[in-house]
N, C-alpha and C positions, 0 to 999 in steps of 0.2 A: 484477205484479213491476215494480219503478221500475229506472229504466236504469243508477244505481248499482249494485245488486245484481245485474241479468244482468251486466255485463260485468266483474264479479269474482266471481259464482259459485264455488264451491269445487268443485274435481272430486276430491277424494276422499272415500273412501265413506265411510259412519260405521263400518266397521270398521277402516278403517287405521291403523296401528300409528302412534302422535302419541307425542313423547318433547317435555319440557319442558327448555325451553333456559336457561342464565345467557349472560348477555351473551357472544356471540365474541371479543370485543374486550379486556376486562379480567376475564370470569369474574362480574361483579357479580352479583348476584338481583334482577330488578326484578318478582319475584311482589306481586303486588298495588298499584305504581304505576297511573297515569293511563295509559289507554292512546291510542294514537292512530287515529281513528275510519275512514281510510281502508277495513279491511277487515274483514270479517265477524268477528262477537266469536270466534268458533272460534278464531280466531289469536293474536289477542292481539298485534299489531303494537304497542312500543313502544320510543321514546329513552331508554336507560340513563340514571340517575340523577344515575351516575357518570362516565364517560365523554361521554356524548351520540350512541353509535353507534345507529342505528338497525336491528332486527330483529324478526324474530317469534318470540315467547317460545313455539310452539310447532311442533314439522315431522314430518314424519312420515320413518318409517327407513327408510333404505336402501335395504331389500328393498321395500316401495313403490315408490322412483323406481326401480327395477331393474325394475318389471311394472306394474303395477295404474299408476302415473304417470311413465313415461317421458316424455320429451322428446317424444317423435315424436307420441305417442297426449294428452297434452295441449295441444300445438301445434295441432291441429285440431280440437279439444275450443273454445281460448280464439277462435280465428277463427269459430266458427258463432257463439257467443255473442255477440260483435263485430259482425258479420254482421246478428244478427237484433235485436240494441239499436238498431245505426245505422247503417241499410240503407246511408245516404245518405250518410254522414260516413265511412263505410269502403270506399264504392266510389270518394269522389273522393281519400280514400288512396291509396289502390292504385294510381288512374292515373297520379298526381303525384308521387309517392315519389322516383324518380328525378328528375324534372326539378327539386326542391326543394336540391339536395345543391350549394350554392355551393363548397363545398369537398372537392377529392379525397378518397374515400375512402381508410384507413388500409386496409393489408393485412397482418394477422398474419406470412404468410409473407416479405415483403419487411421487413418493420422484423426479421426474425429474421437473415436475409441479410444486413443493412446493420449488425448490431450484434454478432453472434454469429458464431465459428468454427465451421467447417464441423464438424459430427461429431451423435451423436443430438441428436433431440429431442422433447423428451415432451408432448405434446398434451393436456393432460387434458379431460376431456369432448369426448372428438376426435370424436361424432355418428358418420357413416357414412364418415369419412376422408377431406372431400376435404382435407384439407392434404396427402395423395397426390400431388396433382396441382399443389399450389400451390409446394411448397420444390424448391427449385433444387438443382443439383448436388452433392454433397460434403455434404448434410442429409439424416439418414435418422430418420425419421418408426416413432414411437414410440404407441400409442396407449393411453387409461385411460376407457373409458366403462363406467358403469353399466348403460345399457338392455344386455339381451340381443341383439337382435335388432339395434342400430346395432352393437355391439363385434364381431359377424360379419362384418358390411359392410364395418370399418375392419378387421380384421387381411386380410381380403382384398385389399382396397387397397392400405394398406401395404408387404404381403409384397412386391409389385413394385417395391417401392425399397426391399430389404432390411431390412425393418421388422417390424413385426407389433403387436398390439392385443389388450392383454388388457381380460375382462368384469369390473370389481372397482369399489369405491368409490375415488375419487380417493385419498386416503389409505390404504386399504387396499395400492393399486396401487403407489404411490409405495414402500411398507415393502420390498415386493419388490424392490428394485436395492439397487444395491450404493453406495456414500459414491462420491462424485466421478465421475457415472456419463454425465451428460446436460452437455450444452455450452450447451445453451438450452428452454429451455419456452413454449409459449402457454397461456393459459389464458381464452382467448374465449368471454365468457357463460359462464361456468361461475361463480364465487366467488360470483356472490348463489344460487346453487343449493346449495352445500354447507354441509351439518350443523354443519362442525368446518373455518370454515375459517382461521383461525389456525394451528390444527396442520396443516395438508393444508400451508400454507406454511415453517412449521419442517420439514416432510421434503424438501419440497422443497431444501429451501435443505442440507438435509444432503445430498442426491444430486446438487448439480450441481457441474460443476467451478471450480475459482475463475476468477471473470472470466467466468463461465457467467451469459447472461443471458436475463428471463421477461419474454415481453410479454403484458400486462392487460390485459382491455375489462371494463367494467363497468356498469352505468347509475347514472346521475347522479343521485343525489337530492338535490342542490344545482340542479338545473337549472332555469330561469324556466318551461321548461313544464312542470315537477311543480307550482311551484307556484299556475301559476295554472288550471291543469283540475285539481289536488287528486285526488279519486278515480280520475278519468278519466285520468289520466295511463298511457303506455303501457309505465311500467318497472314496472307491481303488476300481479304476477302472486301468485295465490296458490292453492295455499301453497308452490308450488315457488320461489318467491324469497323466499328467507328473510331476506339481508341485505342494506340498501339501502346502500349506497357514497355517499358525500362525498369531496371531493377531499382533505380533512383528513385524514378516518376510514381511508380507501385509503391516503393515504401513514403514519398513525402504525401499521396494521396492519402493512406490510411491514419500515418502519424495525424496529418490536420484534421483528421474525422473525431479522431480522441483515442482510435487503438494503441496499443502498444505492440511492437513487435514479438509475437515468442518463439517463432522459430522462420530464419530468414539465412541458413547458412551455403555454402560456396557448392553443396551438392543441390540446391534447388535452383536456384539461378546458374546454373553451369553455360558457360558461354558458344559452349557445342550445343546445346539444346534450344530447340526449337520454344519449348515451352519453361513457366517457372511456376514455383510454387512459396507459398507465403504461407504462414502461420499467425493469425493476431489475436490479441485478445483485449477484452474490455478490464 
């Protein structure tokens, strides 16, 4: 097995439930386009015809990433894989990671703090909750995970800052509240995770209050290192990252939901960086 193929391996079974996707972005059909060779043919990773968003034309439901491929059980699934490709390349990772970061980290909870009024906020793919521990006074921490076993961990958490954390698909989750409901939202590493994420952003945008603002991470697939390691790049994950983000694709996705952009400048999309970050508000 050539070292392409270990370290994108697919970790779902051949029985997981696979739904065929049109474009997130404009709805287009790209059944039968060119596809782009990054990932195993299973996927079918391709740029819209129409648009030019980039996705995988296939993912699998829901109730997958709820069990059989949660977050937590393919995070150490993609690290052995990693691991045993490039013993060498991924232990001097690891030692350097930190010392590499010429520029402060971005922290979800403080960009919420610094743009948003105090009152809920909705987390989605909030993991095991620690934004428990990261939001400050006067912010009460709302949680939307899929996995079973993280949305226990998070409504535990939560609850100690008057919160709580339901088990549901983002969208699912989101139907739940009520019109004008959340003051602010993150949505960290989640958006290349979701099936529908377009719509998961239209509810959004109906449940927060106006002047209610969502802070994005997303990985960059504009970024100099996608494209000069191409396969090997560390934002393809598959098949749990279904949608690749551009700083284009990212802002015309939110503009059509009804956001406005408030903060979107040249140090969050930096083109050396793996990931980006967005600011919007209703």
């Amino acid at each position: 097995m050539n070292e392409r193929t270990s370290d994108h391996e697919t970790v779902a079974s051949p029985e997981a439930k696979i739904v065929f996707r049109l474009c997130p972005s404009c709805g287009h059909s790209n059944e039968g386009s060119k596809k782009i060779s990054y990932c195993p043919d299973t996927w079918a990773m391709t740029a819209c015809g129409a648009c030019g968003f980039v996705y995988l034309e296939r993912g699998v439901m829901y109730e997958e990433l709820a069990s059989n491929l949660a977050w937590e059980k393919t995070t150490k699934i993609r690290e052995k894989q990693r691991a045993e490709a490039r013993p060498i390349s991924t232990k001097v990772k690891t030692l350097t990671r930190k010392r590499l970061h010429l520029l402060p980290r971005k922290n979800a909870a403080r960009l919420v703090e610094r743009y948003a009024t105090p009152g809920l906020v909705v987390d989605l793919g909030c993991a095991n909750g620690p934004m428990a521990d990261e939001l400050g006074e006067g912010f009460v921490p709302i949680g939307i995970e899929i996995s079973s076993a993280l949305a226990q961990a998070a409504d535990a958490a939560f609850k100690n800052k008057g919160g709580h954390a339901i088990n549901a698909p983002g969208l699912a989750g989101l139907k739940t509240f009520p019109d004008d409901y959340f003051s602010a939202a993150t949505l960290r590493s989640y958006l290349e995770h979701e099936l529908q994420p377009k719509e998961v952003l239209k509810e959004l945008f109906r449940c927060m209050v106006k002047g209610g603002v969502a802070v994005i991470k997303v990985p960059n697939y504009a970024s100099v290192n996608r494209m000069v390691t191409g396969s090997r790049w560390c934002g393809l994950r598959f098949p749990d990252h279904l949608n690749y983000f551009t700083p284009s694709s990212l802002r015309k996705m939110v503009l059509d939901c009804g956001f406005g952009i408030r903060r979107f400048n040249f140090l969050d999309r930096l083109p050396t960086s793996d990931n980006m970050w967005l600011i919007i508000e209703k």
